[in-house]
C-alpha positions, 0 to 999 in steps of 0.5 A: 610783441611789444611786452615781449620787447620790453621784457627782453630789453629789461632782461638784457639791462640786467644781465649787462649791469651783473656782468659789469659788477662780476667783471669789477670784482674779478678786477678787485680780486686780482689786483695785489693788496699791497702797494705797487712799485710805481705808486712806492716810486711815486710817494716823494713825489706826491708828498708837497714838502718832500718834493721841494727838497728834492733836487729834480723828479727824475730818479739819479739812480734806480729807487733814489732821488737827490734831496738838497738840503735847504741850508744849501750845504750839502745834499745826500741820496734820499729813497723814491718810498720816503717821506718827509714830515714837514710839520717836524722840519726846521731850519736856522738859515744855513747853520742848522737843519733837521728832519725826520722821513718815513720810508717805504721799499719795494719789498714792503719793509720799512724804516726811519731816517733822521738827519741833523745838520748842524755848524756849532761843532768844531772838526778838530778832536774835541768837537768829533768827540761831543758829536759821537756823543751826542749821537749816542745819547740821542739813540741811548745805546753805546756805541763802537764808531768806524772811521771812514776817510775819503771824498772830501769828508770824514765818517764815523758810523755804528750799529745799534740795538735797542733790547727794550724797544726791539729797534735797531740801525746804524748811527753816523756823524758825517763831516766835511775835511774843512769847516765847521759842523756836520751832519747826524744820520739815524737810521732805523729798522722798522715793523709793521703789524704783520710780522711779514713786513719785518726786515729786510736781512741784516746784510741788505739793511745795511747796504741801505743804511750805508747808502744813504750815509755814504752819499752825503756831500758838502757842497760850496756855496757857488755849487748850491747854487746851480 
């Protein structure tokens, strides 16, 4: 009787260890490979240096953070799925900043965002003109720029597209109505390895695009400090 007990207990051991591995599996097999929204949501968050530019962790609207430039001049939306490269950054005080940030959406496509802030350029003619140009060095494309006025700043903003590379995206030089300098967007389209993750469509890329350069703001310093 004794044998059988052990037996028995043996016997019920295994069967409990194989119905908790086939229940694991079934788990594995029925959670989605691809990234969750909330773990998108949560990857500015998780990055340290992408963090402590953000304004504050709650969203200020749906899939958007704040991020607060360090020169304490201006401040922009910046996408929940981004990520700044904090080896890339750098700053001069208040007269210079830039950075580049991987961003990831909800549904799995990509892009690049690259902002460059700088006070060397005068607002008048002359200074818009060398930064148009310089922006259209930087991408390497020519580049036909519409003139956007209102909120206290001035934005000239162009699509590009690069046959060699297969790239593309928009390109904007953002200045305050007063001042000196502005700011320098670059943001590109971007494929992973599956062809999938390709897009989004060009009237949603744009939206996003338009998003994030829109919503630059020049801040006072009195402001930047609250």
């Amino acid at each position: 009787m004794r044998l059988n007990l052990k037996r028995f207990t043996a016997l019920l051991i295994v069967t409990l260890s194989l119905t908790a591995c086939q229940r694991v599996n079934e788990q594995e097999e029925t959670q989605p490979e691809a990234t969750t929204e909330e773990q998108i949501k949560a990857r500015a968050l998780q990055d340290e240096f992408t963090r402590s530019m953000l304004k504050s962790a709650q969203e200020t609207e749906k899939g958007y953070y704040t991020l607060e430039s360090k020169t304490g001049v201006y401040e922009m939306l910046f996408p929940t799925g981004g990520e700044i490269d904090g080896i890339g950054y750098t700053r001069k005080g208040e007269s210079s900043e830039a950075f580049l940030a991987g961003i990831l959406y909800n549904d799995k496509t990509e892009a690049q965002l690259s902002v460059r802030y700088t006070t060397v350029l005068s607002n008048d003619e002359t200074g818009i003109g060398y930064a148009k140009e310089l922006l259209t060095n930087s991408i390497g494309e020519d580049m036909k720029f519409e003139q956007i006025d209102g909120k206290g700043k001035v934005t000239y903003v162009a699509p590009f597209k690069k046959k060699e590379t297969g790239s593309y995206g928009y390109g904007a030089y953002i200045h305050p109505d007063e001042g000196w300098g502005g700011v320098e967007i670059i943001y590109t389209g971007s494929c992973m390895d599956d062809p999938k993750s390709c897009g989004p469509e060009e009237e949603e890329f744009k939206k996003r695009a338009y998003k994030l350069i829109s919503s630059v703001k020049f801040l006072n310093k009195n402001e930047a400090k609250k």
